[in-house]
N, C-alpha and C positions, 0 to 999 in steps of 0.2 A: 592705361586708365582702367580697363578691364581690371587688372589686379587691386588696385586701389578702392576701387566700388564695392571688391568682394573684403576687403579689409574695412568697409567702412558697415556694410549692411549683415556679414557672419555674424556677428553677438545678438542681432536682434530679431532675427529670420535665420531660415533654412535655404541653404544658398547652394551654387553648382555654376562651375566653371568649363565650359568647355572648349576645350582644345584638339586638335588632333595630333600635336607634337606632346609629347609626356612631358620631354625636358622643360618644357618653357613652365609648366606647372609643378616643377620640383620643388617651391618654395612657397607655395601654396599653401593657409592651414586654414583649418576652421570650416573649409570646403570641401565640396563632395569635389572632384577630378575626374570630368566624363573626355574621354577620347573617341566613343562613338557616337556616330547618330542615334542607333540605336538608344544607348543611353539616357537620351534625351526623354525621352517619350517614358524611360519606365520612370525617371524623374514627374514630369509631367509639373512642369512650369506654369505659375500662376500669373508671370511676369517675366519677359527674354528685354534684357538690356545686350541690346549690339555694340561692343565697344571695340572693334575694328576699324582701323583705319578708313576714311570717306571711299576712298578709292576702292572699297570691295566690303563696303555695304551694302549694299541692295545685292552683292552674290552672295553675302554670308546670311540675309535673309531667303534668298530662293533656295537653298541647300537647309535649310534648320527648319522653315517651317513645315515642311510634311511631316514633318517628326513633332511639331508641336500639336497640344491639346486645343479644339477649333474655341476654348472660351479663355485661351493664353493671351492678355496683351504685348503688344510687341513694342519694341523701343527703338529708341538710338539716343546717342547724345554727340551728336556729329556738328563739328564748328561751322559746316557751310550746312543748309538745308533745300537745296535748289532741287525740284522736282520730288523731292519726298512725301508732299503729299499728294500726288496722282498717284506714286505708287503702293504709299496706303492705302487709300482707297480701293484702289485696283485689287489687292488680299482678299476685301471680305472680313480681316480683323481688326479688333480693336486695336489702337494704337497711343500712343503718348509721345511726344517729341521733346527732349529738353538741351539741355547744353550748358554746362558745369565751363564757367568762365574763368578757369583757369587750369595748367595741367598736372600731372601727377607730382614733377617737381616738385610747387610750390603747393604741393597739396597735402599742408601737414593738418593732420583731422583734429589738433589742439588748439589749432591758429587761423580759425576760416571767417573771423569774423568783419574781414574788412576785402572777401571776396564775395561771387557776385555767381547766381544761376539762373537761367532762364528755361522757362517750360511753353511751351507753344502753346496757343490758344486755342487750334483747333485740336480735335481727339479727344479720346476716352474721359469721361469724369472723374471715375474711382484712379484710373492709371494717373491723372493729373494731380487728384488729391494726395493719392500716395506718395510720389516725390514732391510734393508741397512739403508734405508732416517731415520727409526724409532731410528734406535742404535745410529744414528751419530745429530740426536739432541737430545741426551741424554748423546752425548761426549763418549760415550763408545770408544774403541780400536775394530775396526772388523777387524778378519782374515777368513777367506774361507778355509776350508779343505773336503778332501771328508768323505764319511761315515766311513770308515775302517781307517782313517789318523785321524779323529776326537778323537774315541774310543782309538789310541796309545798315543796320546796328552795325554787326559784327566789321562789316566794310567799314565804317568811320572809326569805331572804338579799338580794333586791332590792325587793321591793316596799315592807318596813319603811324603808329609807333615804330610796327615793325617793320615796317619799307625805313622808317627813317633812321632805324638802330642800325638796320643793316648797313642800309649806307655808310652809317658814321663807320659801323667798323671793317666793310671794305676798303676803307681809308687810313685806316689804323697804321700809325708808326708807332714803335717803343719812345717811351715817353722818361727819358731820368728822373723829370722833376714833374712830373705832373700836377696839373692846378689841380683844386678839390671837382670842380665842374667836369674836367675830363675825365677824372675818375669816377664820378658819378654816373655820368654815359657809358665808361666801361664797366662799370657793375650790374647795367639794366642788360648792355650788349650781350656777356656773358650769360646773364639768365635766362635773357630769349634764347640764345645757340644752345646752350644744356638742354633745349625740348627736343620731340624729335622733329626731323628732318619733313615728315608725314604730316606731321600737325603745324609745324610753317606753310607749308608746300598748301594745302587745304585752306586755310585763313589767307592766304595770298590768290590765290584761285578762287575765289567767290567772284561769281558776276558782276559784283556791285565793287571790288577794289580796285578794278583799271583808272575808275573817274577822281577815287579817291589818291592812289600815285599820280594819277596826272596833275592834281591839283598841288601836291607837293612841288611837282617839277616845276610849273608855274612860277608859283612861292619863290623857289630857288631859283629861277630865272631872273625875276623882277628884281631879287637882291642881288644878284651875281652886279647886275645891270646898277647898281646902287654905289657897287664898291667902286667896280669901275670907272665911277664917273666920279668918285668920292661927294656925292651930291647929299650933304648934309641937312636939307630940309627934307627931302624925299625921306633919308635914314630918320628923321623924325619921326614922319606920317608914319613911316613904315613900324616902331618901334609904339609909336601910339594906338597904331590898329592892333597886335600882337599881342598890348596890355587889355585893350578890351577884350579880344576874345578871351583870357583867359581870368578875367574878371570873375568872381562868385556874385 
């Protein structure tokens, strides 16, 4: 996602990517290519977007920022935000929090207009403003929620799908003839698995997804219990509540 950001913000700013492996920066352009810390600092960043994996952000902020300028805002755009801001706080800088609702896959910069960003409510003004003007010529959709509103979202709006993609394609036999509806499921399956392994791993680990897979299991419980019994008025209710929640 890291790379992506720098393909999306190089034309219109002054930009710096840094790494400590070269190679992974070989395909890099438009960008400055820092491998030291050092580095950092003779840059002297107006703006650090942490696009590292959840699992070793907060170590790739305690390593970057001595090297940052103390009137640098700091970022993330991490799909879970659990304890992020205490340890913003905790800095002493300014900060911004946002979260680009979908991943670099599907993240063609000529096509974004029927995806979706959010930017947290608490933090910096100018840092909040900046990625406002930045999502919205990029046609994104922005909503604003706070840190703990962000985290319940994200549990309902991704973890329902993809517990439930997974599953179907845990399930998965080769199909000769497949209906259009199977195929359908397999084309959503395969786009989730093309992410990485990091960014499922993260969106399924949110605090707030156990209640939201439990409720799935539920679900599949009640129905399992439905076929079994082949209990055709229940299969009604059941089929009638399903249309309502998914009612506009």
């Amino acid at each position: 996602m890291g790379t992506w950001l720098t393909d999306a913000l190089c034309l219109d700013h002054e930009v710096a990517i840094y790494d400590p492996n070269l190679e992974k920066l070989k395909y890099i352009f438009n960008t400055q290519r820092l491998t030291k810390l050092e580095e950092i600092t003779e840059f002297a960043p107006e703006l650090l977007i942490n696009a590292v994996t959840l699992k070793y952000t907060i170590a790739a902020f305690d390593e970057v920022i001595p090297y940052l300028p103390k009137s640098c805002i700091i970022s993330d755009i991490s799909s879970v935000k659990t304890d992020f801001q205490t340890y913003y706080e905790g800095t002493g800088m300014r900060y911004v929090s946002t979260h680009p609702m979908f991943g670099p896959t599907f993240g063609n910069l000529k096509s974004l207009r029927e995806h979706h960003a959010i930017i947290i409510s608490q933090g910096d003004h100018l840092g909040k403003a900046f990625f406002k003007d930045f999502f919205l010529s990029l046609g994104l959709n922005i909503h604003e929620y706070s840190f703990i509103e962000h985290d319940e979202t994200i549990a309902y709006s991704l973890s329902i799908p993809f517990s439930s993609s997974l599953v179907f394609a845990s399930c998965m036999k080769k199909q000769d003839a497949p209906g259009t509806t199977f195929s359908k499921h397999l084309d959503i399956a395969k786009g989730l698995l093309s992410e990485d392994d990091y960014l499922l791993s993260e969106i399924l680990f949110n605090p707030f997804s156990g209640g939201q897979v439990e409720s799935i299991r539920l679900k599949l419980k009640e129905l399992l219990s439905i076929i079994e019994d082949k209990d055709t008025n229940r299969m009604k209710a059941f089929l009638a509540e399903v249309r309502e929640n998914i009612k506009e």
